[in-house]
C-alpha atoms as one frame of an Amber mdcrd trajectory, in Angstrom:
protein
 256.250  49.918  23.681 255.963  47.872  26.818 258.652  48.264  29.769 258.535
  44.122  30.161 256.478  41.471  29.073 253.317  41.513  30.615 250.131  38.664
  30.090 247.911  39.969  27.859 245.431  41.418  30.164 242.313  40.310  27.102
 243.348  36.707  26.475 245.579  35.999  29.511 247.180  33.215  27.436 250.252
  35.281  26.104 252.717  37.425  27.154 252.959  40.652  25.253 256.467  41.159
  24.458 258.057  44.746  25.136 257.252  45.322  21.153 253.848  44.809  21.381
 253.464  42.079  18.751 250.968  40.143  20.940 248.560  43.306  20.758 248.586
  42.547  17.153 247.906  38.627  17.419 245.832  38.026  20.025 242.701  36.976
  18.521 240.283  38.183  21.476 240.828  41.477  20.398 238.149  43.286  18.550
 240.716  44.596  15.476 241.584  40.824  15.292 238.606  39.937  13.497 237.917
  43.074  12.001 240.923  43.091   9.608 240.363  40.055   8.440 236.738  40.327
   7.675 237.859  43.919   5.939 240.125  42.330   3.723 237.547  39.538   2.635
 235.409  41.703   2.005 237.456  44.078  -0.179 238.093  41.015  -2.203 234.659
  39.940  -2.686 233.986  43.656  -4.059 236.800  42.933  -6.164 235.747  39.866
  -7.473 232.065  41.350  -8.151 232.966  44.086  -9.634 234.918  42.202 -11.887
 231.990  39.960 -12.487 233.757  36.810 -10.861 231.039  34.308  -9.292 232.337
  33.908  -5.621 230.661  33.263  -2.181 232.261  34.731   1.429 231.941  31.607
   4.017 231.122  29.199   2.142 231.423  25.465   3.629 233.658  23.078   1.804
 234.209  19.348   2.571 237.899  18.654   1.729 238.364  16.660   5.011 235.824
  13.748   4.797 236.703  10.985   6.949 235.152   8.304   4.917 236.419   5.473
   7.680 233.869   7.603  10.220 231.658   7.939   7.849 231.051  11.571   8.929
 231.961  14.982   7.201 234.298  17.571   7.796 232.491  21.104   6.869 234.426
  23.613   7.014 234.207  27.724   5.915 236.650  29.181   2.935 236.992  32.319
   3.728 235.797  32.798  -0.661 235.094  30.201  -2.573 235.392  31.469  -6.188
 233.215  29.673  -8.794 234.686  28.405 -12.038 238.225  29.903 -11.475 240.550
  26.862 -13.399 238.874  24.496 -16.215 235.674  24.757 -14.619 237.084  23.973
 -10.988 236.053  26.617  -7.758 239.021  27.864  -5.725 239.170  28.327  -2.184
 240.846  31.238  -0.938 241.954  31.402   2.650 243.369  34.659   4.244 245.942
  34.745   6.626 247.417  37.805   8.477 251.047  38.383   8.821 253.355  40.901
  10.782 256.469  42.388   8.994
């Protein structure tokens, strides 16, 4: 795809490699973010139409630092209500290349 590597001319952090592979990682890109949200959202239609309780973004505390005495909020990309016994599951998604 590419002669040589090159720095990615968006980020300027990476090099892209003569495959291209950094075109598909480099989370400055617009398509970056844009896949992901697509694929959340396909799963929240999912989970609707299949009349499954679940919220996109919701924040979750699983990293309290109860030393600091402060919280640790963080988004799950869905956070599925009453999945197990009774218990929510958080679902992250993560985007691989072959």
């Amino acid at each position: 795809m590419f002669p040589n590597d090159e720095t990615c001319p968006v980020c300027r952090k990476a090099c892209l490699d003569k495959y291209g592979e950094r075109a598909l990682h480099c989370r400055e890109l617009p398509g970056f973010r844009y896949r992901h949200d697509f694929v959340r959202d396909t799963l929240m239609n999912i989970l609707r139409r299949a009349g499954i309780s679940a919220k996109k973004e919701a924040p979750v505390n699983f990293l309290t630092d109860l030393a600091e005495g402060r919280s640790t909020l963080r988004p799950t990309d869905v956070l599925v209500f009453g999945w197990e016994g009774g218990k929510h599951a958080c679902v992250d998604l993560t985007g691989v290349s072959p």
